[in-house]
C-alpha positions as CSV (number, residue, x, y, z in Angstrom):
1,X,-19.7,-7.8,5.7
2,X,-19.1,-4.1,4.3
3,X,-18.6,-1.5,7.0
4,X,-21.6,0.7,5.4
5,X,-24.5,-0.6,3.2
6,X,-27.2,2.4,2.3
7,X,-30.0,1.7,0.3
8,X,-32.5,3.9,-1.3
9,X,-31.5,6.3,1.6
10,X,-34.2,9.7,1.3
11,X,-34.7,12.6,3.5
12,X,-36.1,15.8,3.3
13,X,-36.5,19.5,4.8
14,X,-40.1,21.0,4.4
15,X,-41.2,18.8,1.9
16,X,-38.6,18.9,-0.6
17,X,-35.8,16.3,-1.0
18,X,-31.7,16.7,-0.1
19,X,-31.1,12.9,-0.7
20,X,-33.0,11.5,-2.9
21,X,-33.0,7.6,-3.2
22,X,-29.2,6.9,-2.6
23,X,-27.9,3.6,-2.5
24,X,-24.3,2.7,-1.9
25,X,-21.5,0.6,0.0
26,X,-18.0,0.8,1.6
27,X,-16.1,-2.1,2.1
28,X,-13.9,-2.7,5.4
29,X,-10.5,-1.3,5.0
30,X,-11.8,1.1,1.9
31,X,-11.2,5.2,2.0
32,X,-14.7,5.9,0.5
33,X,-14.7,9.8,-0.7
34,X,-18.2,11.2,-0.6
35,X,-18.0,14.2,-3.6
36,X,-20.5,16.9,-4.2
37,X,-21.2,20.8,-4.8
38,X,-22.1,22.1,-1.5
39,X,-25.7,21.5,-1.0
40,X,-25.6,18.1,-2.8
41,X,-26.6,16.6,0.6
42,X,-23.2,15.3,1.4
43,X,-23.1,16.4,5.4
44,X,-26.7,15.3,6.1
45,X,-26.3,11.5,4.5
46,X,-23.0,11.7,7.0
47,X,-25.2,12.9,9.8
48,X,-27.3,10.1,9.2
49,X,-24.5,7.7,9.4
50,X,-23.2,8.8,12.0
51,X,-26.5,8.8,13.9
52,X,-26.8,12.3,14.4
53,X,-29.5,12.6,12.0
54,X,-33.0,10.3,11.1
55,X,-33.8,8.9,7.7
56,X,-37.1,9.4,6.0
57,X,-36.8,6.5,4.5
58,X,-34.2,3.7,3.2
59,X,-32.0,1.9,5.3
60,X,-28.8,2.5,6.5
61,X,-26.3,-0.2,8.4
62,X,-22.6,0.9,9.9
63,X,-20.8,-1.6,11.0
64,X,-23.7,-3.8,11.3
65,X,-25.5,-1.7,13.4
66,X,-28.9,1.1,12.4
67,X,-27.1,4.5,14.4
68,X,-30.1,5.9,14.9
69,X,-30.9,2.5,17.1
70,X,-26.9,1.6,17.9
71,X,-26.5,3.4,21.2
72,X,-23.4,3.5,22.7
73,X,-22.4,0.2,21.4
74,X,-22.3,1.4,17.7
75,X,-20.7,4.9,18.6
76,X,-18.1,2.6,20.9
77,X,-16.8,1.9,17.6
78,X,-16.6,5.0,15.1
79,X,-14.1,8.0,15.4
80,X,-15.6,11.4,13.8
81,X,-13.4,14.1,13.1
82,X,-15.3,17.5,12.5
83,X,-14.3,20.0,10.2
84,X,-14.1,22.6,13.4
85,X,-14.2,21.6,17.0
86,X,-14.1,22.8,19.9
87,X,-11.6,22.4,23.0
88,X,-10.9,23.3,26.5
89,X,-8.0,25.9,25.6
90,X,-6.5,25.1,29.1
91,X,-5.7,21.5,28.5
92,X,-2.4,20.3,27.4
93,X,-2.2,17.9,24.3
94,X,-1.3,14.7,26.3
95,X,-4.1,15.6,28.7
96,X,-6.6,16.1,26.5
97,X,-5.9,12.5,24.6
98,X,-6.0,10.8,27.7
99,X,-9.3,12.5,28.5
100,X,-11.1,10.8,25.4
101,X,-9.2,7.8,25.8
102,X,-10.9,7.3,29.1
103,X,-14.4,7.0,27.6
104,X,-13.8,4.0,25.3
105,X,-13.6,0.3,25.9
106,X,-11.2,0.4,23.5
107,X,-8.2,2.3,23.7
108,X,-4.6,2.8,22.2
109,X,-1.8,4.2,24.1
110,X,-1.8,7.5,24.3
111,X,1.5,8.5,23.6
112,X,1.4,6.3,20.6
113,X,-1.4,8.4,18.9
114,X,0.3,11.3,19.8
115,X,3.2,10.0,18.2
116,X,1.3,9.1,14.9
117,X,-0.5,12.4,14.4
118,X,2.9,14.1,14.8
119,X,2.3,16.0,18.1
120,X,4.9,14.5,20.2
121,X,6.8,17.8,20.2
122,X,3.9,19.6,21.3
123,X,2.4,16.7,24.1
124,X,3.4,19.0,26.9
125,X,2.0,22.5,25.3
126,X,-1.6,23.7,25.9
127,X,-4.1,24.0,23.5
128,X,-4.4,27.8,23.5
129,X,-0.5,27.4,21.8
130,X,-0.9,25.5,18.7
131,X,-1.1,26.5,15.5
132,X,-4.4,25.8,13.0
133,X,-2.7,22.8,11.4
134,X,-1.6,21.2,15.0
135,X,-5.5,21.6,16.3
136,X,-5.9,19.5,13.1
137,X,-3.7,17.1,14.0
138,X,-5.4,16.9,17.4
139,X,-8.2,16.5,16.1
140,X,-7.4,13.5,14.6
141,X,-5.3,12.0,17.8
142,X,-8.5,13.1,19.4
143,X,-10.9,10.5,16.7
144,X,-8.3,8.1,16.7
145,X,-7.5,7.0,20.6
146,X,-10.9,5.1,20.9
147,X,-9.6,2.5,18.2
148,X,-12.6,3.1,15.9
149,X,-12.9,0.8,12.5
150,X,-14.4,3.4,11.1
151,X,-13.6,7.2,11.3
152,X,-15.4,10.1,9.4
153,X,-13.1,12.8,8.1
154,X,-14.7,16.1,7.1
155,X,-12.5,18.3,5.3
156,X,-9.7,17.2,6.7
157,X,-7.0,19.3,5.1
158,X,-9.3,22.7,4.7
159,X,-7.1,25.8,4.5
160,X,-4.0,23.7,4.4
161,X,-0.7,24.9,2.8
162,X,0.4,22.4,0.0
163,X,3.2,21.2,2.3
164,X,0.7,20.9,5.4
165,X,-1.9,18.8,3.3
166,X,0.9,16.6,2.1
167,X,1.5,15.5,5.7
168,X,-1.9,15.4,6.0
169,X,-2.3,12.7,3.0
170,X,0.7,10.4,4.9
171,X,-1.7,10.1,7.8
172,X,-4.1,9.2,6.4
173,X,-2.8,6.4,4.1
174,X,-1.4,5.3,7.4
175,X,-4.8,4.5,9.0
176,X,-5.3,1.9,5.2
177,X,-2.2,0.3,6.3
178,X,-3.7,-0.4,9.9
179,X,-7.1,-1.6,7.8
180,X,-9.1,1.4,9.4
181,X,-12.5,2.1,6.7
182,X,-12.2,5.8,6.0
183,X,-15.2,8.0,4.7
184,X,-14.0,11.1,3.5
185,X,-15.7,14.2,2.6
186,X,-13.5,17.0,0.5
187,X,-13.6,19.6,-1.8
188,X,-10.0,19.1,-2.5
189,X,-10.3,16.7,-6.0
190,X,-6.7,15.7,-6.1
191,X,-6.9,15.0,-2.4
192,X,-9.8,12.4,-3.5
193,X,-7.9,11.6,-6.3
194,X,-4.5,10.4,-4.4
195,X,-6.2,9.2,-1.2
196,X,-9.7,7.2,-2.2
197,X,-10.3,3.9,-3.1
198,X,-13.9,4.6,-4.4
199,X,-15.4,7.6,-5.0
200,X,-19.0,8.4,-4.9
201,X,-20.3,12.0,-6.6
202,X,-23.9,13.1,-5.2
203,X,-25.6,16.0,-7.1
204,X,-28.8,17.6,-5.7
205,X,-28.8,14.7,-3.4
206,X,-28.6,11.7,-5.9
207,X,-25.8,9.5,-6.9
208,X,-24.6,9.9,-10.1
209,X,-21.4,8.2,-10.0
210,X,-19.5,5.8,-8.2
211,X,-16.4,4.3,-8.8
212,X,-12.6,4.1,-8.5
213,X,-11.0,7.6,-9.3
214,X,-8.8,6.3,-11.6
215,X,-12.3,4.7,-13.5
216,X,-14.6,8.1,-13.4
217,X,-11.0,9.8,-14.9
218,X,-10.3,7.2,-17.4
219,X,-14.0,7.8,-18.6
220,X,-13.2,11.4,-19.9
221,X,-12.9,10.7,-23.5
222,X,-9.8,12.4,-24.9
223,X,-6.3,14.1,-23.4
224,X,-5.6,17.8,-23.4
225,X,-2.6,19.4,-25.0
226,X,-1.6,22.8,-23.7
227,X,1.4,25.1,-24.8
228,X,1.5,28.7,-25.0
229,X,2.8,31.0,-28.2
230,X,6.5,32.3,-28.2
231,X,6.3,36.5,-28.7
232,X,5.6,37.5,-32.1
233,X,3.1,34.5,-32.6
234,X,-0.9,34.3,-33.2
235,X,-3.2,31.7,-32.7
236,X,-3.8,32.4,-36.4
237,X,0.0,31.6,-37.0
238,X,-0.8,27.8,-36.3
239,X,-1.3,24.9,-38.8
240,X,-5.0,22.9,-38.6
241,X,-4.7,21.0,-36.1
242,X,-8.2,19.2,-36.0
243,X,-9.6,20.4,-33.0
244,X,-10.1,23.9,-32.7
245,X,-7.4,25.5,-29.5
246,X,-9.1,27.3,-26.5
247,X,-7.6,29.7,-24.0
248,X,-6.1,28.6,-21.2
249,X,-5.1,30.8,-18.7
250,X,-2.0,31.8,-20.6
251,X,-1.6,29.5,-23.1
252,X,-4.1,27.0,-25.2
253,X,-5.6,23.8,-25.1
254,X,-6.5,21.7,-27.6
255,X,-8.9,18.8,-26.5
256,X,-8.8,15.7,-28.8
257,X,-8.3,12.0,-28.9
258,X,-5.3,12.2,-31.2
259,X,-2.4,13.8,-29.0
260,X,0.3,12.3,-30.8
261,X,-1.0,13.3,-34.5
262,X,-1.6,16.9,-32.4
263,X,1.8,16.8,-30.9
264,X,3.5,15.9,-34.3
265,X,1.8,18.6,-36.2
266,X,2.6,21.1,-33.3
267,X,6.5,20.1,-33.0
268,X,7.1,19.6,-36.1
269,X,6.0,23.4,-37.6
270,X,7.9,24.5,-34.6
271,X,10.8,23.1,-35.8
272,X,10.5,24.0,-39.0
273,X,9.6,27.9,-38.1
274,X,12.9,27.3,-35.3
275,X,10.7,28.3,-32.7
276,X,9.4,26.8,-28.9
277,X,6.3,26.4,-27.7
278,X,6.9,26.5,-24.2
279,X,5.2,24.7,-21.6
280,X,4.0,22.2,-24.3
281,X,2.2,19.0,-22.4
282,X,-0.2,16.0,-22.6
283,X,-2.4,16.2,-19.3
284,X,-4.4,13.0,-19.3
285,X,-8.2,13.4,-18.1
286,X,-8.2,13.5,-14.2
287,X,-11.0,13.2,-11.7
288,X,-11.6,17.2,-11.5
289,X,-12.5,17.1,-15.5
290,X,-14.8,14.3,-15.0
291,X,-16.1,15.7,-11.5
292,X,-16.7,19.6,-13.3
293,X,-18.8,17.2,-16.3
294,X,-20.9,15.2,-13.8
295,X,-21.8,18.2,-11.6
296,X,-22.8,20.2,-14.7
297,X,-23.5,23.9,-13.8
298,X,-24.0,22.9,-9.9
299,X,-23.0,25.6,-8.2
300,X,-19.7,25.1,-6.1
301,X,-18.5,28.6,-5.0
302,X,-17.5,27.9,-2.0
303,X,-15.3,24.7,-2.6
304,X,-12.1,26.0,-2.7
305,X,-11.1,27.2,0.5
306,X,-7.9,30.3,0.1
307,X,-6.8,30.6,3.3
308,X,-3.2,28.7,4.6
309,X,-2.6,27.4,8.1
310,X,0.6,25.7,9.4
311,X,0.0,21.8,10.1
């Protein structure tokens, strides 16, 4: 049985549609990243599987169970970890655990979930003295102790330092390897890119892709080579090399499906002219490219969060 089956899910706000017929499944022990521009109607179809919101039509099954109808049984069984929450600042980190471990059936040792979120250090300390990045990690400990088979993650790593988000990414792979079925929600595409199993895009509330990242990437006809000019040295300066180059940043691009007869042209007048081309590359089509092509002009201003936190 997959952990969540939707089908033809719809709901709407004064008449006008924010999912719009969307149909799709996670299978147990799958990290399932839900992608979209903000307003594509990503946090209400997670509301609605979470059972915080109602459907205005389709169905929806988690973990077997409808969570508008699933009660405490069905929420017995999930983990949700919000992009912000709130705690009691007065707490410690080992007291706080232990508090939500009491109200599951369920439970896994507290220290232990400490442990695994990387708090140990911190166990004793209240909440008032940790950093952004260690609320984070409480956060997690917090949707973890109840021993759900499924856990939500929103944003997970926002405002996260490379370095923080990398730790980040180790816990989470962590929950695959205890067969935990993830559904995350990011704005972070190599995040989605290194962490999913499947990936579903939703624009303007309907789906229009789903599939491994490594499938929606590989479906970007073409590579990309960059390099930028040594001083002295015009675009104009180049040999033809098929497709037209295009700034990039500092350099160029040139997009094409013949990198090696590209690459060969390129080296070789650079060799003849005994000159570099620094920073000269291949960069295969990731899951951004394809993400930027199936969102089209969507807008997605606020997707990249700037500021840094310690984790």
């Amino acid at each position: 049985m997959s952990a969540v089956t939707v089908q033809n899910l719809r709901k709407e706000y004064a008449g006008v549609a924010v999912v719009d017929d969307l149909s799709f499944t996670i299978e147990q022990g799958e990290i399932f990243a839900l992608l979209g521009p903000n307003g594509a109607g990503k946090t209400t179809t997670v509301e609605i599987l979470e059972g915080h919101r109602n459907a205005d039509g389709g169905s929806v099954r988690v973990l077997g169970f409808d969570p508008q109808t699933g009660g405490r049984r069905f929420r017995e069984r999930i983990g949700i970890v919000l992009q912000e929450a709130g705690f009691d600042e007065d707490f410690s980190v080992r007291e706080l655990v232990s508090l939500y471990r009491g109200m599951y059936p369920r439970r896994l040792a507290v220290d232990a979930v400490i442990e695994q979120v990387g708090l140990t250090d911190k166990a004793r300390a209240r909440v008032k003295t940790l950093s952004g990045g260690q609320r984070r990690r409480l956060d997690l400990a917090l949707g973890l102790v109840g021993d759900p088979e499924l856990l939500f993650l929103d944003e997970p790593t926002t405002g996260f330092d490379p370095t923080a988000r990398r730790r980040a990414w180790e816990l989470v792979e962590g929950l695959r390897h205890l067969g935990k079925t993830v559904l995350l929600t990011t704005h972070y595409l190599d995040e989605a890119e290194h962490l999913a199993d499947k990936v579903a895009v939703i624009v303007r509330g309907r789906l229009v892709a789903l599939d491994t990242p490594q499938a929606l990437a590989a479906a970007r006809h073409g590579d990309t080579v960059t390099f930028r000019l040594p001083a002295g040295i015009g675009i104009a300066d180049l040999p033809a090399l098929g497709d037209t180059p295009v700034p990039d940043g500092t350099g160029w691009a040139v997009e094409t499906d013949r990198p090696t007869a590209v690459l060969h042209t390129l080296t070789g007048w650079a060799v003849q002219r005994g000159v570099e081309l620094p920073a000269l590359r291949v960069r295969r089509p990731s899951l951004e490219d394809a993400y930027l092509a199936l969102i089209g002009g969507e807008s997605s201003e606020e997707d990249t969060p700037t500021s840094e936190v310690e984790l």
